[in-house]
DRENMIDO-967385 format. One record per atom (N, C-alpha, C): residue in three letters; x, y, z. Coordinates in steps of 0.02 Angstrom, whole numbers, plus 50000, padded with zeros to 5 digits. Layout:
<pts>
ALAXYZ/...
</pts>
This chain:
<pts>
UNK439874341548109/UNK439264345548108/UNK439474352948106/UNK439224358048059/UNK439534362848067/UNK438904367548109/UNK439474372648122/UNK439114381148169/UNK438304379248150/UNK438204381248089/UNK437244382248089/UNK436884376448097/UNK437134370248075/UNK436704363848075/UNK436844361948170/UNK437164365648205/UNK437174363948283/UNK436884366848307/UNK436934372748296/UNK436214377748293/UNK435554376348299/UNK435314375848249/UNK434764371548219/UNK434684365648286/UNK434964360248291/UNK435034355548319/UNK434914357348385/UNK435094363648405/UNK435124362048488/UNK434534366648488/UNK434334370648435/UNK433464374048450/UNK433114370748448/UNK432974362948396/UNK432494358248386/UNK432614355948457/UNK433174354248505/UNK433044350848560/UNK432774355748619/UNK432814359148628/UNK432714365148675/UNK431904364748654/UNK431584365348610/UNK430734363948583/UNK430484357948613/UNK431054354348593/UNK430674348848618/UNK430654344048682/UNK431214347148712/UNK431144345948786/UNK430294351948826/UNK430174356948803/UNK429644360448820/UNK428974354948843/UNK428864357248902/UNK428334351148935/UNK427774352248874/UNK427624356148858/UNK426864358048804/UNK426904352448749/UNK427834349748736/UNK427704343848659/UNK428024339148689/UNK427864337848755/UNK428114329648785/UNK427494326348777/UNK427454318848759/UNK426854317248720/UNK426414312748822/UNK425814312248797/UNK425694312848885/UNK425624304348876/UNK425544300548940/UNK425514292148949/UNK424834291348929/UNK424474294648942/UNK423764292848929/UNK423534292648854/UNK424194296848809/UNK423774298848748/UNK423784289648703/UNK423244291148667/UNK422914285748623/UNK423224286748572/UNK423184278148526/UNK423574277748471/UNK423144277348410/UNK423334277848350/UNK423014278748291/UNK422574271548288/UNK423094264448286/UNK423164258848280/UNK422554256748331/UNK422144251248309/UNK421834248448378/UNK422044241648380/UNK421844239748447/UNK422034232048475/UNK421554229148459/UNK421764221348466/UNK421134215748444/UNK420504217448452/UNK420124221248498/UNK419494222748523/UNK419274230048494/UNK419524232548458/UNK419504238348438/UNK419614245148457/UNK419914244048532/UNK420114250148557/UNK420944252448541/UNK421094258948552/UNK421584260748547/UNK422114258548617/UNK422724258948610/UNK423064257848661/UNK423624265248678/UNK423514265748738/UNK423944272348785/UNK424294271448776/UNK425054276648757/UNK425594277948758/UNK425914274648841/UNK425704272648881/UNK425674269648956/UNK425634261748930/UNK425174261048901/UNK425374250948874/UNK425794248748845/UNK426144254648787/UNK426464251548743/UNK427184253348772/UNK427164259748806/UNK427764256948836/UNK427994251548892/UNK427334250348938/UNK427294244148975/UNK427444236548934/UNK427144237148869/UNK427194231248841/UNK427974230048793/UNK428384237548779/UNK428824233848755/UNK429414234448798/UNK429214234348877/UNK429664234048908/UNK429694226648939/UNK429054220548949/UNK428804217148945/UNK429184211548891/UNK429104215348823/UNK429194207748775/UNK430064210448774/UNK430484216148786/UNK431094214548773/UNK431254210548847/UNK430804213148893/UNK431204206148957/UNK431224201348950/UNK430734197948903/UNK430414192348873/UNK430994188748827/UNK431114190948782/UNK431574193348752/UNK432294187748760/UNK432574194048803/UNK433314194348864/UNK433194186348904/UNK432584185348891/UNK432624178048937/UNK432684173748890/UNK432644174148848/UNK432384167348799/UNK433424169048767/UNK433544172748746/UNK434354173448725/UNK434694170648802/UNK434564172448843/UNK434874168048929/UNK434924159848904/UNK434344158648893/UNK434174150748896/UNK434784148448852/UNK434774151048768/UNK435074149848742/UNK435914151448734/UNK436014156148775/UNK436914155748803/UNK436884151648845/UNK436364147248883/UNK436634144648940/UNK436594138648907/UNK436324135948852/UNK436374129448806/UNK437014129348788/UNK437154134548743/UNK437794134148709/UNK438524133848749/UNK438394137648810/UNK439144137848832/UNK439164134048901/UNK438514132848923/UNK438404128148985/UNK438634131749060/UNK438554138349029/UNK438694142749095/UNK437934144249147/UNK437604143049167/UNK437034144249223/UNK437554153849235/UNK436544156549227/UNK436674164149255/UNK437204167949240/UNK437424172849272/UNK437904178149247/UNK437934180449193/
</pts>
């Protein structure tokens, strides 16, 4: 990366750490859910923290098929 493109780089981050463009939990999404409402930046990160646990369990099951190790 050279001198100006780091430059550049560490002003775009310095902006955007600024509390004024941190995006807030409450804010609403373009997209709506089955019922027609929008969903909070607060659900969707609740929910894809949710389906990757979801996830992480279902790949468990299946190392513990294949190698017959229980847990760890």
């Amino acid at each position: 990366m050279t001198g100006g493109k780091r430059g550049e780089w560490r002003a775009d981050a310095r902006r955007d750490r600024r509390e004024d463009r941190r995006p807030r939990l409450e804010a609403l999404s373009a997209g709506k859910g089955r019922q027609g409402d929008p969903f909070t930046l607060r659900w969707v990160i609740g929910h894809l923290i949710e389906e990757t646990s979801r996830h992480n369990g279902h790949l468990d099951i299946v190392r513990e098929l294949v190698d017959g190790v229980k847990g760890g």
